[in-house]
N, C-alpha and C positions, 0 to 999 in steps of 0.2 A: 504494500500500500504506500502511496507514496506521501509524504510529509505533509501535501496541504490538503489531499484529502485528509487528516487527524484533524483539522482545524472546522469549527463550526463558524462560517461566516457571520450568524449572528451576534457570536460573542465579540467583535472588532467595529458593530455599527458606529457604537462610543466611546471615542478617546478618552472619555471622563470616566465613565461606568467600569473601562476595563482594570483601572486600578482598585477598583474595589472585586475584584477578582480572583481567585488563587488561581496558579497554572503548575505544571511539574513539566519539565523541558529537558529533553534527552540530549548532552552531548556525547558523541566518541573525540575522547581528548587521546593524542599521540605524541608521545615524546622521543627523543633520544635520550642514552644514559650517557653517552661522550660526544661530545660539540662534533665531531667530526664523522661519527661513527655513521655508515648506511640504512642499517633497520630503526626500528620504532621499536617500543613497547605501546601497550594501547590498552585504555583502560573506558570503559562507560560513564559518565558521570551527569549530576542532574542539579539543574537547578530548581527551587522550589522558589516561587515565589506568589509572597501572602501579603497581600494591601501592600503598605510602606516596609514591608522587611524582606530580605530573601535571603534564601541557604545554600550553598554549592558545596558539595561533594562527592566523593564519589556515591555512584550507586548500590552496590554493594554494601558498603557503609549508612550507606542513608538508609536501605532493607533491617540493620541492627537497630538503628536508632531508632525506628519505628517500634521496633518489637520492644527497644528499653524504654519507652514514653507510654505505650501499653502497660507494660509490667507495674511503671511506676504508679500510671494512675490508677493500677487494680491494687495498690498496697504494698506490692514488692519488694525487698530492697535488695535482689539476688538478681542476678543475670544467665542464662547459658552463654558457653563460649560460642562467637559466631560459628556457623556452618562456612561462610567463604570470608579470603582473607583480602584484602586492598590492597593496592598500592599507593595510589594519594590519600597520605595523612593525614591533609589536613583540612577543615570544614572551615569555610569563609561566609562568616554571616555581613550583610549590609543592611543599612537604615536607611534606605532611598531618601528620608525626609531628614533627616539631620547629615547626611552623607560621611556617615563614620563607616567603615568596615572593621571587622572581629577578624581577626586568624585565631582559631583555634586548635590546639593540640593537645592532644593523651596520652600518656607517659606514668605508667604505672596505675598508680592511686590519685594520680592527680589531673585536671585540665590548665591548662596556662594559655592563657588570652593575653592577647594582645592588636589593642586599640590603634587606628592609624585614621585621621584625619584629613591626607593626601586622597587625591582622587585623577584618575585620567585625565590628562586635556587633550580633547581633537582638534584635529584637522580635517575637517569634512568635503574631501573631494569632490569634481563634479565628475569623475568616474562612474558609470552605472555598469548592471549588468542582470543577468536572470540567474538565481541560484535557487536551487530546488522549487522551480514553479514559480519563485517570489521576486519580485522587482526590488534589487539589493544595490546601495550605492558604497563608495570607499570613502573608508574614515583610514586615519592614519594618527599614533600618540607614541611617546616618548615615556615610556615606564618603565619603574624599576631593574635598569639600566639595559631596555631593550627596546628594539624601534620594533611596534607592531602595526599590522595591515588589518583591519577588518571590515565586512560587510554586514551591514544591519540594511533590515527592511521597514520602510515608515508603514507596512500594512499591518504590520503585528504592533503597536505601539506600546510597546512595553520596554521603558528605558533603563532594559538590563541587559547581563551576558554571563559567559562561564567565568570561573575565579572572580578577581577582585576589577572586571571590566562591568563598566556602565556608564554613563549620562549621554547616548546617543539618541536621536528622535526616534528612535526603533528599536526592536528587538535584533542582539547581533547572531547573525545565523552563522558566521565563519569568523574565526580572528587565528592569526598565527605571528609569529615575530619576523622578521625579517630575512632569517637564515634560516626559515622553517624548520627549528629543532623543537618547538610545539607549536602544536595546531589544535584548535578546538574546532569540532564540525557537529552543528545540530543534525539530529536524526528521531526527534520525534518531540510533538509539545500535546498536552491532554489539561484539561481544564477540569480543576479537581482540586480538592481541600488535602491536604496532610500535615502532621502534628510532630514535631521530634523534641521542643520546650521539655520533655522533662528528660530526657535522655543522660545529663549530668545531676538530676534531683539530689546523687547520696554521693558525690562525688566534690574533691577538697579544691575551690580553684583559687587560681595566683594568675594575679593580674599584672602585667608589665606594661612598661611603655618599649616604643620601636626598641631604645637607644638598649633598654633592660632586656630584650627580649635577643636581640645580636649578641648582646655579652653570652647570656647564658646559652645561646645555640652553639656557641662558636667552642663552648667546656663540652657541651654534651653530645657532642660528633664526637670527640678523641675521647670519652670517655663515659659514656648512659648509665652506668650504673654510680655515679657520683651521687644520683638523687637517693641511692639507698642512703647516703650517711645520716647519720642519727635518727633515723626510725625506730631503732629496736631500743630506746631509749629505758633505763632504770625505771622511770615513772612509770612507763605505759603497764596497763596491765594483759595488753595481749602482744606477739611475736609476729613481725610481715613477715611474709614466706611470698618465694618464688619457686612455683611448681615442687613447691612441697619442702623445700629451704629456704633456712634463715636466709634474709637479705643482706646479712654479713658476711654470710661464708662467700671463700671464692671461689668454689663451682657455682653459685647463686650467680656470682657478680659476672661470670665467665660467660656464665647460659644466657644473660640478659645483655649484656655488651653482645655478643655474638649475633642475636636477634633483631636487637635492633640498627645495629650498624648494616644489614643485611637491608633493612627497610631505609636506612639513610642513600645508600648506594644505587640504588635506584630510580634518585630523582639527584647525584651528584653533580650533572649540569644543573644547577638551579634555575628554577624560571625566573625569579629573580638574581640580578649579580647585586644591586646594591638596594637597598633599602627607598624607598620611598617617600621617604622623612630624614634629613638628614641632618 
């Protein structure tokens, strides 16, 4: 089925009405793991977006999160380990009305957010073109230290896109960087309500700014098991365990460095080179 038959012309009559609208919007996002390297890795991923907020992450991911916003609001405070495992980490919430975006990431016992007040500036070409049935025009921005290309369409008027891309007159159905080492491609949008708010309910979060959130990224690539240090504190009356060991021992710290450096190495070209806040 192709793309814009998923779309019900009526819900696009009104620019104004469609913000009060939830959509869930399918990209296949593809990257390389080394700037020069030929294949892709390729992963699903979705954007949710609900009145003034939206969510991106992977799909797979957002499948979990659904089911821990369930659990929670049935009483739970237990989880099953997921059935499938991700690649992108990490989940980018934005406030279309205040124009803050959240990067958020999970790491252990914890989430660590981090707030960023920068936002894309375009360049809106007089470039047109037809992408998937849609009359899609080129915008061009200069973000976190990569020149990207993309095409949004003013028939879906919804001024968002995948990751931390948005304030276009349109929805963007394609964006990639310059040296196409990522590329986001829509492949499907459904008009539909969903919920992920409680997915962190029992979980401890630490909030950083840019400048705090670089520091601490840049300790915990050469070293992830740094965050066990002092958990197993004299006070506490219970022991963190990792897969069934103390967070002290160093098989603990071995198994969890080994894990997740496996997960860092997979997005080693970053989409980002420099911060966006500087």
């Amino acid at each position: 089925m192709k793309l814009k038959q998923l779309l019900s012309l009526s819900a696009f009559i009104s620019s104004i009405a469609i913000f009060s609208q939830s959509y869930k919007i399918i990209y296949d996002f593809k990257w390389k793991t080394e700037e020069h390297s030929k294949d892709y890795n390729s992963e699903l991923t979705v954007l949710l977006k609900n009145e003034d907020k939206s969510y991106f992450e992977s799909l797979a991911k957002f499948k979990y999160d659904s089911i821990k916003t369930n659990l929670v609001n049935q009483g739970s405070r237990s989880f099953p380990a997921p059935k499938q495992q991700w690649k992108l980490q990490t989940l980018i919430s934005k406030d279309l009305k205040s124009q803050a975006t959240i990067a958020e990431e999970n790491f252990f016992d914890k989430v660590y957010l981090t707030t960023y007040h920068c936002k894309p500036e375009w360049k809106i070409l007089q470039e047109k073109n037809k992408l998937f049935n849609y009359n899609v025009q080129k915008a061009e921005t200069n973000f976190g230290g990569r020149k990207w290309i993309a095409w949004f369409t003013n028939e879906i008027p919804i001024s968002d896109g995948p990751y931390k891309f948005f304030g276009l007159p349109g929805l963007i159905l394609k964006i990639a960087d310059s040296k196409e080492n990522f590329i986001f491609e829509i492949k499907g949008l459904t008009k539909e309500q969903n919920n992920i708010e409680g997915r962190n309910a029992y979980t401890a979060k630490v909030n950083f700014t840019p400048k705090q959130w670089e520091t601490f990224w840049s300790k915990y690539q050469k070293d992830p098991s740094m965050i066990f240090a002092n958990l197993n504190s004299p006070n506490n009356t219970f022991t963190y365990v990792y897969h069934g060991l103390s967070v002290d021992s160093k098989e603990a710290k071995e198994m969890y460095n080994k894990t997740e450096k496996e997960k860092i190495d997979i997005l080693k070209n970053p989409i980002e080179t420099k911060s966006c806040e500087q």
